[in-house]
VOGU-3710 file (C-alpha; in Angstrom, 3 decimals, decimal comma):
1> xxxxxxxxxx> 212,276/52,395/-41,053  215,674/52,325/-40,907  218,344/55,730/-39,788  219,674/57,362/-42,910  223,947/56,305/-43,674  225,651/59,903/-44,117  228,138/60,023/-42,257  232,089/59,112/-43,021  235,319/59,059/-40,992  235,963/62,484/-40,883
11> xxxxxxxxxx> 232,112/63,280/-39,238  232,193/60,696/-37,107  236,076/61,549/-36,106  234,597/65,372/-35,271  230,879/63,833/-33,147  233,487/61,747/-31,182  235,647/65,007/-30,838  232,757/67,313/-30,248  232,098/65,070/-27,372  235,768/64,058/-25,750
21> xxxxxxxxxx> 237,491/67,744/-26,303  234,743/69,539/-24,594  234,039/71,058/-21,498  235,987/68,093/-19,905  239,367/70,182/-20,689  237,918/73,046/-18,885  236,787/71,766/-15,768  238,131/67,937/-14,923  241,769/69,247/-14,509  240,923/70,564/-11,307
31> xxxxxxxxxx> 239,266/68,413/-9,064  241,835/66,130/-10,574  244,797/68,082/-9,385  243,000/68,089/-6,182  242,356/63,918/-6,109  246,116/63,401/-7,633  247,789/66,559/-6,578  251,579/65,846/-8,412  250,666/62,811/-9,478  247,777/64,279/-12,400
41> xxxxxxxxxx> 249,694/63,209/-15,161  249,761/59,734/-13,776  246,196/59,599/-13,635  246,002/61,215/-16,912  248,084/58,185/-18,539  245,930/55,869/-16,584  243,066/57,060/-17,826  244,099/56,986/-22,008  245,454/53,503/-20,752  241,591/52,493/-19,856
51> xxxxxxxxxx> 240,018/54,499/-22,501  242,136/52,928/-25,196  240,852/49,216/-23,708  237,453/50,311/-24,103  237,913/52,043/-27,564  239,659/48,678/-29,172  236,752/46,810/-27,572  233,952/48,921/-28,430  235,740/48,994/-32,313  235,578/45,657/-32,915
61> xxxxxxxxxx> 232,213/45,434/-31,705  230,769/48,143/-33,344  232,388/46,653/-36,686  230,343/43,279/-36,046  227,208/45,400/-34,998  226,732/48,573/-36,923  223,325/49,114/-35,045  222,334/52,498/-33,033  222,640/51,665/-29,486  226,316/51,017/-29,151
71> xxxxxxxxxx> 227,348/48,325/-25,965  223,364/47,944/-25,492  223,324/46,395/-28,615  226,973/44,534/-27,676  226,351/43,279/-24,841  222,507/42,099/-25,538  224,634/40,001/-28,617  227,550/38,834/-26,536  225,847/38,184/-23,074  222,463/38,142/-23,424
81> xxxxxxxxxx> 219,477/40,611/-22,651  219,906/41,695/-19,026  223,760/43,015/-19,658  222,530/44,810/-23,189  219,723/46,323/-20,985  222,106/47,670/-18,269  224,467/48,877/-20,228  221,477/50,706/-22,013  220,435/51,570/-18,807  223,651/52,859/-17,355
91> xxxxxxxxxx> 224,252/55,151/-20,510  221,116/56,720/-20,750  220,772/57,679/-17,051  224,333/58,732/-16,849  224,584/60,648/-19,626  221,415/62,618/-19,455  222,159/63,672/-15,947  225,724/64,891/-17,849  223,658/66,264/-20,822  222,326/68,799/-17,767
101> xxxxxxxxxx> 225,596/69,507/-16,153  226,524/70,363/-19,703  223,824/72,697/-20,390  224,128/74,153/-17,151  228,351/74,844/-17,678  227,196/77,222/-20,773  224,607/79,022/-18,817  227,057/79,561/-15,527  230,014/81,007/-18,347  227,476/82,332/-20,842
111> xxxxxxxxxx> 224,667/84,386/-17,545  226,336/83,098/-14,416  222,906/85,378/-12,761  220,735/83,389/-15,175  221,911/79,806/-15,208  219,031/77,753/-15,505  216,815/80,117/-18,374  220,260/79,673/-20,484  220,694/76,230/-19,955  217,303/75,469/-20,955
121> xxxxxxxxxx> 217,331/77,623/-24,099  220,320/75,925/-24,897  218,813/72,328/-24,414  215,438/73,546/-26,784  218,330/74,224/-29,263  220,169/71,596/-29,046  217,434/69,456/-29,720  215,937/71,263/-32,348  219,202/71,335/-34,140  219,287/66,895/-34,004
131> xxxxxxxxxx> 215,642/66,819/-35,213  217,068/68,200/-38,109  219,326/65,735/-39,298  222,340/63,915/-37,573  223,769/65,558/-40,787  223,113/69,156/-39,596  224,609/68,146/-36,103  227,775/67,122/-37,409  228,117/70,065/-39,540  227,464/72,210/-36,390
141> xxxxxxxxxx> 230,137/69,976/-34,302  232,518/70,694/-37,054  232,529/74,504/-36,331  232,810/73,782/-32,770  235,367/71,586/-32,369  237,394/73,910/-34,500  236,391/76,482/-31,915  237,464/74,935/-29,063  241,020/73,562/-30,396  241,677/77,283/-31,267
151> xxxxxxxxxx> 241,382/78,609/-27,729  243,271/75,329/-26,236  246,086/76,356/-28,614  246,063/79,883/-27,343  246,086/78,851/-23,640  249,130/76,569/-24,363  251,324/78,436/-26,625  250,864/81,866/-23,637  251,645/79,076/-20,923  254,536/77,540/-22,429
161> xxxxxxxxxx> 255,777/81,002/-23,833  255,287/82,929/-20,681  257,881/83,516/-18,347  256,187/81,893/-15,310  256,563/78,855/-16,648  258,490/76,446/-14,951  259,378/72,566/-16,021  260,334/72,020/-12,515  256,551/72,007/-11,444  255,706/68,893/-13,354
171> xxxxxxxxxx> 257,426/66,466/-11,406  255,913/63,986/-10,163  256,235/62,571/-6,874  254,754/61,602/-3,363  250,894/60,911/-5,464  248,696/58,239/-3,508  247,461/54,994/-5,599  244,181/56,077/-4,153  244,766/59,564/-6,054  246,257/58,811/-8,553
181> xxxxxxxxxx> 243,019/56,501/-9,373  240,215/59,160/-8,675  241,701/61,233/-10,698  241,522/58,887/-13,588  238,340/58,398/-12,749  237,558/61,787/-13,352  239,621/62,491/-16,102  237,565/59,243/-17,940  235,049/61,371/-17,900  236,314/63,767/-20,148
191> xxxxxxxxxx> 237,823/60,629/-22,354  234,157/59,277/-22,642  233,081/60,612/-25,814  234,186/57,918/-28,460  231,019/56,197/-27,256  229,078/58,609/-29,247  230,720/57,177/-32,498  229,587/53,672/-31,778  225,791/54,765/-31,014  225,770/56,274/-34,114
201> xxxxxxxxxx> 226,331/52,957/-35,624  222,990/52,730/-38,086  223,679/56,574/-39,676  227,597/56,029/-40,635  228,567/54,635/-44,448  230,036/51,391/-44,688  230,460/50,949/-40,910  232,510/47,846/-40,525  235,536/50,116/-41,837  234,179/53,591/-40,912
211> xxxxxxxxxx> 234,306/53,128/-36,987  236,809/51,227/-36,292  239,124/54,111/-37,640  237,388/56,831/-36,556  237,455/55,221/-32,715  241,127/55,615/-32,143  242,008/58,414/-34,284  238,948/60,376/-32,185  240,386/59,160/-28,841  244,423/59,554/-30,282
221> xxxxxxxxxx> 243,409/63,197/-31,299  242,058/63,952/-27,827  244,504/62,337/-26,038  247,054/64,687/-27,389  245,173/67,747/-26,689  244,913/66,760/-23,044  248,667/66,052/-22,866  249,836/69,353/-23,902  246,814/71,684/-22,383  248,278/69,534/-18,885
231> xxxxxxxxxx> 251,492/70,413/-19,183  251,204/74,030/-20,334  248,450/74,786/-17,459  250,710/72,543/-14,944  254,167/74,371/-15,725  251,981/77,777/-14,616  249,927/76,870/-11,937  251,334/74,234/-10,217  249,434/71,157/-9,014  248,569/72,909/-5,907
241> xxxxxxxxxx> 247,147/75,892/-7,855  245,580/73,743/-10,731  243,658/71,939/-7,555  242,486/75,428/-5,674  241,225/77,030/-9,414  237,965/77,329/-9,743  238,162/78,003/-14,070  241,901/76,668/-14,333  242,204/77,323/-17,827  241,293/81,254/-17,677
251> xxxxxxxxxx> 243,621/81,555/-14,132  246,296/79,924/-16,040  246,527/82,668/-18,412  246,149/85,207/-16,003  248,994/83,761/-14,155  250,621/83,970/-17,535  250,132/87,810/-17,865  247,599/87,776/-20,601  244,968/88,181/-18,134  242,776/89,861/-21,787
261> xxxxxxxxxx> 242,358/86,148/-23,300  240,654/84,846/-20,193  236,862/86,125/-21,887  237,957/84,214/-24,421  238,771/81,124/-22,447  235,161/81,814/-21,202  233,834/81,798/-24,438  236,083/78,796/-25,685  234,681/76,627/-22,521  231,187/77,505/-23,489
271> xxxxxxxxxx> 231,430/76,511/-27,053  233,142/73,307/-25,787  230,273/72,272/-23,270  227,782/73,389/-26,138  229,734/70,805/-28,277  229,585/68,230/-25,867  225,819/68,763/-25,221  225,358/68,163/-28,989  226,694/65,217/-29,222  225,909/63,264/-25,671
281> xxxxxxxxxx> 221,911/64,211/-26,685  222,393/62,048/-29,814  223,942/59,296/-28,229  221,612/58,994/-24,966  218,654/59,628/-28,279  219,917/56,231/-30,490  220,723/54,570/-27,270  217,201/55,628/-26,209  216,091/54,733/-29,633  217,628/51,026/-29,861
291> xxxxxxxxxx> 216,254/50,125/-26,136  212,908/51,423/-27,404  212,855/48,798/-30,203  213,463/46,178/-27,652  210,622/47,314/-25,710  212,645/47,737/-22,684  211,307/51,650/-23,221  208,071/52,279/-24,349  207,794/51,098/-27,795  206,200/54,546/-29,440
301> xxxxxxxxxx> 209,744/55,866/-28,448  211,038/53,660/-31,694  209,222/56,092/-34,044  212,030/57,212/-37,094  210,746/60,611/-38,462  209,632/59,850/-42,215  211,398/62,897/-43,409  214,539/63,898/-41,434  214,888/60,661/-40,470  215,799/60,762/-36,880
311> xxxxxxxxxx> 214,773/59,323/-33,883  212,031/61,964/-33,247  210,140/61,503/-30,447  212,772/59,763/-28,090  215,373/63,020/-29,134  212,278/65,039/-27,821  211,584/63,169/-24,696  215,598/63,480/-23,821  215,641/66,258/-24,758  212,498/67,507/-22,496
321> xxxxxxxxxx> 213,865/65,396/-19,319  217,442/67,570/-20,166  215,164/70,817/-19,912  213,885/69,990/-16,822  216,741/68,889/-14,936  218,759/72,499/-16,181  215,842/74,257/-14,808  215,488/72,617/-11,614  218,708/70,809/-10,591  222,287/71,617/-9,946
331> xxxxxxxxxx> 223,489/68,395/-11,182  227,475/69,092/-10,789  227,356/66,230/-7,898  225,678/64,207/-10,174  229,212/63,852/-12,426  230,361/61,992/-10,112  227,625/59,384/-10,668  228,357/60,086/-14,675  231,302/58,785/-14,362  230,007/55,884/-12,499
341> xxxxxxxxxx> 227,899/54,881/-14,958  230,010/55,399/-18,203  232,344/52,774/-16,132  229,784/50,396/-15,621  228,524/50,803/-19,743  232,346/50,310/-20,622  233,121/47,510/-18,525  230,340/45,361/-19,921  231,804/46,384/-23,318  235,193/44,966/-22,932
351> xxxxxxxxxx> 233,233/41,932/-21,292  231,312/41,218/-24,782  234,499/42,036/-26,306  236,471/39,446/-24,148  233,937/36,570/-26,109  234,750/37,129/-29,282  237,678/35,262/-29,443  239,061/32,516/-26,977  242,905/33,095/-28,120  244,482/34,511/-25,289
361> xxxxxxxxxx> 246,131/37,525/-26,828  242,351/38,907/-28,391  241,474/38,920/-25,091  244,069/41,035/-22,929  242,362/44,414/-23,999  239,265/43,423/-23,223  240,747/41,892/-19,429  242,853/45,516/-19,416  239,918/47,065/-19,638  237,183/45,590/-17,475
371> xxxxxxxxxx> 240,248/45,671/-14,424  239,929/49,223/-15,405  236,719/49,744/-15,368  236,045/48,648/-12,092  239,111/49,837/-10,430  238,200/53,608/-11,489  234,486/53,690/-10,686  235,049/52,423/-7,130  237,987/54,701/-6,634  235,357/57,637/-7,317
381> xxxxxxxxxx> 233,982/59,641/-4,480  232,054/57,299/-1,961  229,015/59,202/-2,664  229,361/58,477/-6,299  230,025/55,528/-6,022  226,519/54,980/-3,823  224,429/56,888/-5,848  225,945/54,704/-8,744  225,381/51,173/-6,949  221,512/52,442/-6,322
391> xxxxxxxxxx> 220,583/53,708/-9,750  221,817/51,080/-11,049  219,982/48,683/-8,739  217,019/50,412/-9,295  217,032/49,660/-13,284  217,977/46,064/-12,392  214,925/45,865/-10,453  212,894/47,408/-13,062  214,204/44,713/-15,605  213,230/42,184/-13,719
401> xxxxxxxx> 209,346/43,271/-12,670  209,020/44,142/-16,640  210,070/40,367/-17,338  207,545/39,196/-14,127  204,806/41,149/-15,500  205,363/39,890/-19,412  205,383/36,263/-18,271  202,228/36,852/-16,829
//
């Protein structure tokens, strides 16, 4: 049974939203300020410059191949099995170890003494809210998003209208290459969430016109929002100050003198990492889902609720694995390894991408991109990047015993 089509530009535009304008804005400026220091708008460019590559890419794909599943389902077309399966792979472990570190941001700004309980509640939500319908789930996204872009507008407009602010402190100058890379790297992160629109391939009407617009109007939205919530926190805090906050967004506007809207920023930041939750558990569910069909996951994981008609028992089983991590793990090192992994996924994107056409100017995106992709994930943290290189080995190795043991 196939997923049920409901879903136009302007829902798919908001899931890609829900997912890219989320807690991302809250919490990647600073370690990024820290890796870039002056140079943070550098790596910010850098990183649209990347994240553009991989939307064109993963656009025209997901035009050709409306399927859930996204570059799994690319890359399995383009390249053959092993690349769809570890791009499969590399999505699904990277993004439920984020779908934690979400769930675990609303319970440290929501119960900072009760972390875990929240985030788990919140992940037994969460998931009961996509069992419902991808329909309901949009709808819910909707609210957020609009939730979220409120409070960024309020941070920027007492930044820019405060009297601390100062152009002078967004100059740029004296950054490392090395810096300036990492934090691209880390701001990709953040950038990541037009993926979601491509793995919701089977459940969007008429999708051969449906995502390739709502791709780069997603990523052109966020991009903007990024731009300006920089600039107005930078012009306050500094680079130096953006790198030592701890919730940069609620010390800006303290440092503004409107220290009353920083419960809000609170608020705003937990709403956004709700939003993001949302969407990354339907993604890592339909990528989950389409892997599943393939039988490179067990096969009863395939199962398409007769009524809602959703991915039931794989959302569960996420959605379960989610709970436990939030209950057990602090999994903030492990976005390091996120970011890793949504490299790796994008990179063998832009590499099924490169094959669809031999003329030489189709293919500079795709070559923009995959340069990209590898030049940010190894610029990560070196314990990122190791963690990355083993999990990844590890589902390369489990690939290949699965194969052994079928020819058998």
């Amino acid at each position: 049974m196939g997923l049920r089509r409901t879903l136009g530009v302007g829902d798919a535009v908001v899931i890609g939203l829900g997912s890219m304008v989320g807690a991302g804005i809250f919490a990647a400026l600073a370690p990024a300020a820290r890796a870039a220091g002056s140079g943070l708008l550098y790596g910010l460019a850098v990183a649209a410059v990347v994240a553009y590559c991989n939307a064109t890419s993963s656009a025209r794909l997901a035009a050709l191949y409306p399927a859930s599943g996204g570059t799994y389902v690319y890359g399995r077309e383009r390249l053959g099995a092993f690349w769809g399966y570890l791009a499969g792979w590399s999505f699904v472990v990277g993004k439920t170890a984020s779908c934690a570190a979400m769930a675990l941001t609303v319970g440290a700004y929501v119960r900072p003494g009760q972390t875990h309980a929240v985030a788990v509640a919140v992940v037994v939500t969460v998931t009961a809210v996509n069992y419902g319908g991808v329909r309901k789930s949009a709808l819910l996204t909707r609210v957020i998003v609009a939730v979220v872009l409120a409070v960024l507008a309020s941070v920027v407009v007492v930044c820019l209208g405060s009297g601390t602010a100062d152009a002078s402190r967004l100059a740029v100058g004296g950054a490392s290459v090395t810096g300036v890379l990492q934090a691209a790297g880390l701001l990709f992160f953040a950038f990541a969430g037009y993926a979601r629109i491509a793995t919701l391939g089977e459940e969007v009407r008429d999708p051969a016109r449906t995502i390739p617009r709502a791709i780069p109007l997603a990523l052109g939205i966020a991009l903007v929002v990024y731009v300006v919530v920089a600039v107005g926190v930078l012009s306050v805090l500094g680079a130096e100050g953006l790198g030592r906050a701890v919730a940069p967004l609620a010390d800006a506007v303290r440092a503004a003198g409107v220290p009353g809207l920083a419960p809000v920023v609170r608020v705003g930041a937990a709403v956004a990492a709700l939003g993001s939750l949302l969407a990354l558990l339907l993604g890592v569910s339909r990528t989950t889902l389409a892997m599943a069909r393939d039988r490179h996951l067990p096969s009863a994981l395939a199962a398409v609720h007769p009524r809602f008609q959703v991915p039931h028992r794989a959302e569960m089983v996420v959605g379960t694995v989610v709970a436990a991590l939030a209950a057990t793990v602090d999994v903030r090192g492990a976005i390091g390894f996120s970011s890793f992994g949504v490299l790796a996924y994008y990179a063998i994107a832009n590499a099924s991408a490169w094959t669809l056409s031999p003329a030489p100017v189709s293919r500079v995106v795709p070559a923009v991109g995959l340069l990209g992709c590898g030049a940010l994930a190894f610029a990560l943290p070196g314990v990122s990047v190791s963690v990355g290189v083993v999990v990844l080995g590890v589902g390369v190795v489990a690939y290949h015993v699965r194969r052994w043991g079928a020819a058998r």
